[in-house]
PyMOL Python script that loads the backbone (N, CA, C, O; Angstrom):
from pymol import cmd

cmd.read_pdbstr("""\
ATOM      1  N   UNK A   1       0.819  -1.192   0.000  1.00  0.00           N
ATOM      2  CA  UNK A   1       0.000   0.000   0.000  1.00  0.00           C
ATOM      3  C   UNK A   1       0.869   1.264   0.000  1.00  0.00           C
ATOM      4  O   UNK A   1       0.634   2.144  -0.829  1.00  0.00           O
ATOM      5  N   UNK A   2       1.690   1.373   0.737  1.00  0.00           N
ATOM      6  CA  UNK A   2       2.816   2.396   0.765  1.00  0.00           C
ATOM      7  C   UNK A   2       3.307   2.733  -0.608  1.00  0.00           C
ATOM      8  O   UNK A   2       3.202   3.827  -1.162  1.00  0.00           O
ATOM      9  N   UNK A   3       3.946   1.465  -1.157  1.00  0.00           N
ATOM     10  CA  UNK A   3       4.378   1.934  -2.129  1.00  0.00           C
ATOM     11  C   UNK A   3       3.699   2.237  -3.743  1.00  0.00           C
ATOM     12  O   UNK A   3       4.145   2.778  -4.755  1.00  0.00           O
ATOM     13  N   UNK A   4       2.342   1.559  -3.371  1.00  0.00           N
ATOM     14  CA  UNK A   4       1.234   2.418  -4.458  1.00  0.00           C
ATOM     15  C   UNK A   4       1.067   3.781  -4.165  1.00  0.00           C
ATOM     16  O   UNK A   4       0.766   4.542  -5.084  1.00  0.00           O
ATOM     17  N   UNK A   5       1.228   4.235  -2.936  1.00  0.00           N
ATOM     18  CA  UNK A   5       0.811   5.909  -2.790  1.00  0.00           C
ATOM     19  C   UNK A   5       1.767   6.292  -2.709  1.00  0.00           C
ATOM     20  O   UNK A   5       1.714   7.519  -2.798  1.00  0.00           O
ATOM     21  N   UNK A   6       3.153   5.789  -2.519  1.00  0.00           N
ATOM     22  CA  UNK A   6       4.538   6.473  -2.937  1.00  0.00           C
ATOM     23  C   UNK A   6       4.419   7.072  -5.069  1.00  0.00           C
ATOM     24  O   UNK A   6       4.792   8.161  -5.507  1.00  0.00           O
ATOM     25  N   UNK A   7       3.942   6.177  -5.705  1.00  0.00           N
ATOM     26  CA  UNK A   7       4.263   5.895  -6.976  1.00  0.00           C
ATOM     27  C   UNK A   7       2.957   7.401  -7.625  1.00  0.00           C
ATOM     28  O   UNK A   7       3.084   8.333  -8.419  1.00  0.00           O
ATOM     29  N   UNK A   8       1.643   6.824  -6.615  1.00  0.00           N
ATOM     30  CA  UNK A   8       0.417   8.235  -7.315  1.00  0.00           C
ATOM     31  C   UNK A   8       1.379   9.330  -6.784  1.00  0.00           C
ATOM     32  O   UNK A   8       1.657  10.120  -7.686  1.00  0.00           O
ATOM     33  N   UNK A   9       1.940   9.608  -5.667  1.00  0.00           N
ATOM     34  CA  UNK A   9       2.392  11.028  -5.344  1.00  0.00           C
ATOM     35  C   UNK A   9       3.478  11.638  -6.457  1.00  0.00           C
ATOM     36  O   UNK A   9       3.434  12.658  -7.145  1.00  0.00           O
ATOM     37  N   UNK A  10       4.506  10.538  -6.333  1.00  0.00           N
ATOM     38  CA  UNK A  10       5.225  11.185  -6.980  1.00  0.00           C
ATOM     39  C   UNK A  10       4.978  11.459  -8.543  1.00  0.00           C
ATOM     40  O   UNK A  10       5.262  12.545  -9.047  1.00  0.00           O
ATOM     41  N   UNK A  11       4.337  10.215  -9.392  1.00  0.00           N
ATOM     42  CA  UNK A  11       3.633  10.815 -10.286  1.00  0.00           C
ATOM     43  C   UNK A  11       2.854  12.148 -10.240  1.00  0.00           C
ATOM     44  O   UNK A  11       3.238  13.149 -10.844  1.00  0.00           O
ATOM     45  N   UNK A  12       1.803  12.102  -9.529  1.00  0.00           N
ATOM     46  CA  UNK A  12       1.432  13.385  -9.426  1.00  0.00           C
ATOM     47  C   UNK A  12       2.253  14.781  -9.308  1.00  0.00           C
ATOM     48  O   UNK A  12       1.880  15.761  -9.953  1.00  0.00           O
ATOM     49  N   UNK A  13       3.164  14.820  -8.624  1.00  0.00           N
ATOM     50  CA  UNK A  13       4.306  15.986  -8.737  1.00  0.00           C
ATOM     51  C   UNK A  13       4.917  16.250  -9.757  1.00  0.00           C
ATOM     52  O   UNK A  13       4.950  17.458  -9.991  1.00  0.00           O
ATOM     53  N   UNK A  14       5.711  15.255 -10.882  1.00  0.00           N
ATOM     54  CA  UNK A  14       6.106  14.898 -11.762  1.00  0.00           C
ATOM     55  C   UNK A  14       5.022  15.919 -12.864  1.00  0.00           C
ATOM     56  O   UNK A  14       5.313  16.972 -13.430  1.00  0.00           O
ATOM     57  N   UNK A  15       4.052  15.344 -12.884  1.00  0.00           N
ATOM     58  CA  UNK A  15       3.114  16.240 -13.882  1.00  0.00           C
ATOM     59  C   UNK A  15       2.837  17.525 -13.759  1.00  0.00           C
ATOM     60  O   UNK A  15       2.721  18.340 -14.674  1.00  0.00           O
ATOM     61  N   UNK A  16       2.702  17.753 -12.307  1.00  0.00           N
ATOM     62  CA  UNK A  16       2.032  19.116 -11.560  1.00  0.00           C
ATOM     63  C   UNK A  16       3.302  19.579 -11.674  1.00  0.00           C
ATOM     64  O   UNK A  16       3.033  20.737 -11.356  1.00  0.00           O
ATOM     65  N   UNK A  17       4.605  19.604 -11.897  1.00  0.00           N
ATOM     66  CA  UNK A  17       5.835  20.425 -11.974  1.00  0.00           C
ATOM     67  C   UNK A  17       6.278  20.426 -13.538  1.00  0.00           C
ATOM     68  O   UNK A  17       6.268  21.414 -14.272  1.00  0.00           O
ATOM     69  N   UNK A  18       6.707  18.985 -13.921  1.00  0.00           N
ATOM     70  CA  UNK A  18       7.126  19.379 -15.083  1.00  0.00           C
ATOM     71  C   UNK A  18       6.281  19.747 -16.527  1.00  0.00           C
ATOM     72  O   UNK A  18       6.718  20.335 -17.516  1.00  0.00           O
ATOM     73  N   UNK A  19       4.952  19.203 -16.295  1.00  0.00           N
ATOM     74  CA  UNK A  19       4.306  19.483 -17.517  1.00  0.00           C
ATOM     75  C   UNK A  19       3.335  20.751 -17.245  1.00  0.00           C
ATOM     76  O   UNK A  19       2.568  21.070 -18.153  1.00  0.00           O
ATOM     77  N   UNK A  20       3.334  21.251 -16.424  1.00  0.00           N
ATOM     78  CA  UNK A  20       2.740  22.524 -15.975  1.00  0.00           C
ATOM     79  C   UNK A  20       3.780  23.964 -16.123  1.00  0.00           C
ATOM     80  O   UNK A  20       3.349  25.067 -16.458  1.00  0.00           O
ATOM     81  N   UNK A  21       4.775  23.756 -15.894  1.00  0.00           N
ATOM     82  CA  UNK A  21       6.122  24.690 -16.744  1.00  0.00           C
ATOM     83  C   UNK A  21       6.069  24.387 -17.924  1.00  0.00           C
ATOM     84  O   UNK A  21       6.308  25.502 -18.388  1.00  0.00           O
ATOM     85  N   UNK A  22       5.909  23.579 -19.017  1.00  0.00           N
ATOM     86  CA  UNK A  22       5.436  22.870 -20.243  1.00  0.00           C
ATOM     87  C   UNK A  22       4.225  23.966 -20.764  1.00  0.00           C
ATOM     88  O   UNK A  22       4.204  24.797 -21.672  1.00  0.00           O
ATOM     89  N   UNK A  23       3.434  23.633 -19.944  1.00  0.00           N
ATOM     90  CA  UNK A  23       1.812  24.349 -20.418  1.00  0.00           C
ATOM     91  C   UNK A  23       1.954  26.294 -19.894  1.00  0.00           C
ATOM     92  O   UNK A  23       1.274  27.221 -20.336  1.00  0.00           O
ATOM     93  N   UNK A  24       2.854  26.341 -19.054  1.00  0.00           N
ATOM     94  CA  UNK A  24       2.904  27.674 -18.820  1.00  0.00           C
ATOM     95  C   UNK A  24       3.844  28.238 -19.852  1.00  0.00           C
ATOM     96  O   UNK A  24       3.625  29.356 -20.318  1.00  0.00           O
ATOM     97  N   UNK A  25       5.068  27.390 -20.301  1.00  0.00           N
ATOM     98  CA  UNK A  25       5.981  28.055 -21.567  1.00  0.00           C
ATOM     99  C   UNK A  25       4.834  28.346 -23.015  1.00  0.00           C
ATOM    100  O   UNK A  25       4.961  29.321 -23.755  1.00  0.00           O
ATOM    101  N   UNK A  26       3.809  27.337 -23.177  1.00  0.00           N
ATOM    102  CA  UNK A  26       3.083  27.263 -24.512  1.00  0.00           C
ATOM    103  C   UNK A  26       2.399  28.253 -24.377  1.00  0.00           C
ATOM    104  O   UNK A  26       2.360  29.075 -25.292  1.00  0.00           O
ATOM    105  N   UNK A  27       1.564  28.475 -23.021  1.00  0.00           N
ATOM    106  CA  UNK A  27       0.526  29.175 -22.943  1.00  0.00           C
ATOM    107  C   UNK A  27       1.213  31.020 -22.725  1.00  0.00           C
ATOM    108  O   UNK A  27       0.573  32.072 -22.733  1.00  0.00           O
ATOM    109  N   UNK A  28       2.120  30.883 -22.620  1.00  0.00           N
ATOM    110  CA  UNK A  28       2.745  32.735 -22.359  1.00  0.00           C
ATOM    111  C   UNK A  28       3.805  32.710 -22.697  1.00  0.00           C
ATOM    112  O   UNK A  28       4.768  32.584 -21.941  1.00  0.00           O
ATOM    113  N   UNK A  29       3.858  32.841 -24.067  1.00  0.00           N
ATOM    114  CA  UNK A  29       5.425  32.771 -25.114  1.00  0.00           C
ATOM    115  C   UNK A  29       6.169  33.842 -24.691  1.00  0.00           C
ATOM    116  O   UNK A  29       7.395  33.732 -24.712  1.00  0.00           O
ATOM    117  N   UNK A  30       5.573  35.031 -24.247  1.00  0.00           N
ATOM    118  CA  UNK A  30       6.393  36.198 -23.575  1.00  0.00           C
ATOM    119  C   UNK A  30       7.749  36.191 -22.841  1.00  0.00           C
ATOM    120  O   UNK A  30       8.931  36.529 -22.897  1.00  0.00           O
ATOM    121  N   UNK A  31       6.527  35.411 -21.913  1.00  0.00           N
ATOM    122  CA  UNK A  31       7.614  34.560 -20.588  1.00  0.00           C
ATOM    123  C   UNK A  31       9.089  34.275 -20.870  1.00  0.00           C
ATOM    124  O   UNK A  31       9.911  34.751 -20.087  1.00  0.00           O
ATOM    125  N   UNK A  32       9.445  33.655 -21.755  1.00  0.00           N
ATOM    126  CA  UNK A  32      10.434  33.252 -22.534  1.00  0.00           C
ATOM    127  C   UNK A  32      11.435  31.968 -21.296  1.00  0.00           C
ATOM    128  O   UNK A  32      12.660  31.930 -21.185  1.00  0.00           O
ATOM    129  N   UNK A  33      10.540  31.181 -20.630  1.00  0.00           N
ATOM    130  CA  UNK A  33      11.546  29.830 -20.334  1.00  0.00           C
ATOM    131  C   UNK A  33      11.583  28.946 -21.322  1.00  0.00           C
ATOM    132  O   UNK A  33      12.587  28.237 -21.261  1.00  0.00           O
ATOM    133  N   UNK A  34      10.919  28.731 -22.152  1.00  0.00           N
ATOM    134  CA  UNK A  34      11.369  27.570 -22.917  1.00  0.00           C
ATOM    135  C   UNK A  34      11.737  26.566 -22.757  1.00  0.00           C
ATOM    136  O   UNK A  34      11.458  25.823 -21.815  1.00  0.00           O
ATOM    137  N   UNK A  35      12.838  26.239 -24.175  1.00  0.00           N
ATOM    138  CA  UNK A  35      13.077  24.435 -23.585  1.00  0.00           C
ATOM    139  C   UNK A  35      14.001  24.247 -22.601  1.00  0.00           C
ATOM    140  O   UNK A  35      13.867  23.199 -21.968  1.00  0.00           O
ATOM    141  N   UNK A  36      15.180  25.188 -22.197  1.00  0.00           N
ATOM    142  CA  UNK A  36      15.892  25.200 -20.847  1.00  0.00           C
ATOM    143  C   UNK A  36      14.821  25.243 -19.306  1.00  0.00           C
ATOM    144  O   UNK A  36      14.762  24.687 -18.209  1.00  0.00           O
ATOM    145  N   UNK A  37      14.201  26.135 -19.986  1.00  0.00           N
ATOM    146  CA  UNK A  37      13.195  26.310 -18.167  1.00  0.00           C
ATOM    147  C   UNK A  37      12.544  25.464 -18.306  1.00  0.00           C
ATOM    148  O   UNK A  37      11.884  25.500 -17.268  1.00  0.00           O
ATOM    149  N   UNK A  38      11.968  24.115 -19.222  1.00  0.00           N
ATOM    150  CA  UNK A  38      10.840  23.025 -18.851  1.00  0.00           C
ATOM    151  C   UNK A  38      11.819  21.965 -18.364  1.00  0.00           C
ATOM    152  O   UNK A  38      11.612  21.047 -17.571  1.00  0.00           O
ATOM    153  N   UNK A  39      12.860  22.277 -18.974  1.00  0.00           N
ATOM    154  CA  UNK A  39      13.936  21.016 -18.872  1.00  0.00           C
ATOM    155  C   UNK A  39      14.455  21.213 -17.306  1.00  0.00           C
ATOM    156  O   UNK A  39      14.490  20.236 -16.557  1.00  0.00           O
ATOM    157  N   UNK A  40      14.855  22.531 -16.856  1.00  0.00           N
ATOM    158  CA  UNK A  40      15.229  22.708 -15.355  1.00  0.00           C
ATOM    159  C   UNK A  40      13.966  22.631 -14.208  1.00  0.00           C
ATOM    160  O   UNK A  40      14.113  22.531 -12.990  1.00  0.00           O
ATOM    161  N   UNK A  41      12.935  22.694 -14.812  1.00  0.00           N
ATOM    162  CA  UNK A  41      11.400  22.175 -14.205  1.00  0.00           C
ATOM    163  C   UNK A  41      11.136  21.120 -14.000  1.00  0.00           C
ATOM    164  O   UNK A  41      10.391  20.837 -13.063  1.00  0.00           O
ATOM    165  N   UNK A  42      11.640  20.234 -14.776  1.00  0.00           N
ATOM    166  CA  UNK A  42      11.704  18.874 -14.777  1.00  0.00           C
ATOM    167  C   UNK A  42      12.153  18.638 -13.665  1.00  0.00           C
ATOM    168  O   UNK A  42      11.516  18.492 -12.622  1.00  0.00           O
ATOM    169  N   UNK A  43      13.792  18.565 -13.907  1.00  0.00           N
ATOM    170  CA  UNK A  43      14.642  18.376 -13.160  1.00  0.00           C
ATOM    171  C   UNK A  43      14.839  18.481 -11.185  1.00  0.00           C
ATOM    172  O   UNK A  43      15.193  17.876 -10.173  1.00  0.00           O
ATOM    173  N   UNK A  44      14.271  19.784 -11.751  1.00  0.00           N
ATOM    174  CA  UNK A  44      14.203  20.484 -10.019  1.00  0.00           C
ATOM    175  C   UNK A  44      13.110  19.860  -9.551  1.00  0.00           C
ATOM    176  O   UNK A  44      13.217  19.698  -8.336  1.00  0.00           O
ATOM    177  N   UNK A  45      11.634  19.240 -10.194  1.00  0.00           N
ATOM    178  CA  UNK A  45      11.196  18.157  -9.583  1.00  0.00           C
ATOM    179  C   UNK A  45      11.525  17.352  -9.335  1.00  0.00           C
ATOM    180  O   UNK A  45      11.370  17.290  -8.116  1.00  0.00           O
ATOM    181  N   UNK A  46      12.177  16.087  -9.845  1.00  0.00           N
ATOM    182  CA  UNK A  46      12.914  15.152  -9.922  1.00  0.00           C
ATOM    183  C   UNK A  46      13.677  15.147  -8.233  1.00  0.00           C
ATOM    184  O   UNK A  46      13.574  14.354  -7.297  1.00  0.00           O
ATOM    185  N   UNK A  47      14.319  16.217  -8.384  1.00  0.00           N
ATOM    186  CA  UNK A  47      15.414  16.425  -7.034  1.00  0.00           C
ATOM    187  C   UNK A  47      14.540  17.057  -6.089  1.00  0.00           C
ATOM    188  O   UNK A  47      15.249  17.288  -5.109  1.00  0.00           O
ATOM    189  N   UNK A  48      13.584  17.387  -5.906  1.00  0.00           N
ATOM    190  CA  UNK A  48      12.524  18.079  -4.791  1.00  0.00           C
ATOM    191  C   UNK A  48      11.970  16.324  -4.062  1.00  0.00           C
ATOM    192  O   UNK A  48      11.986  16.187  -2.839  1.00  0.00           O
ATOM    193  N   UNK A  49      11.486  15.037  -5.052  1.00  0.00           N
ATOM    194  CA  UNK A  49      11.283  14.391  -4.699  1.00  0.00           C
ATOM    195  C   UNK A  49      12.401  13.049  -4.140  1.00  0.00           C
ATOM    196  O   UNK A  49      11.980  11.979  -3.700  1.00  0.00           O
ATOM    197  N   UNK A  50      13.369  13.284  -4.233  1.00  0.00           N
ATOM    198  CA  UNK A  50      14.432  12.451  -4.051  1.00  0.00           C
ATOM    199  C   UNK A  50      14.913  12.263  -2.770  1.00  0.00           C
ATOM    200  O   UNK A  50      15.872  11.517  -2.574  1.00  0.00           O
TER     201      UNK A  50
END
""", "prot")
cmd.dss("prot")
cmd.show_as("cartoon", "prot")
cmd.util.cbc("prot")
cmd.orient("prot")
């Protein structure tokens, strides 16, 4: 059981961080993070959950 709600959480973060910097680069081109800032969005999730 633990480790099914280990796997939804961190999935869930995973999406809610990196594909949400994803949808915020598409959605406000202004902004200008791009593919470095989705890629360090990623990442810095990745290591937030570790």
């Amino acid at each position: 059981m633990k480790v099914a709600l280990a796997e939804v959480l961190g999935t869930f973060w995973l999406v809610l961080g990196g594909c949400g910097s994803a949808v915020l680069a598409a959605g406000v081109p202004d902004l200008g993070i791009g593919f470095a800032g989705v890629s360090l969005a990623f990442g810095l999730t990745v290591v937030t959950m570790a």
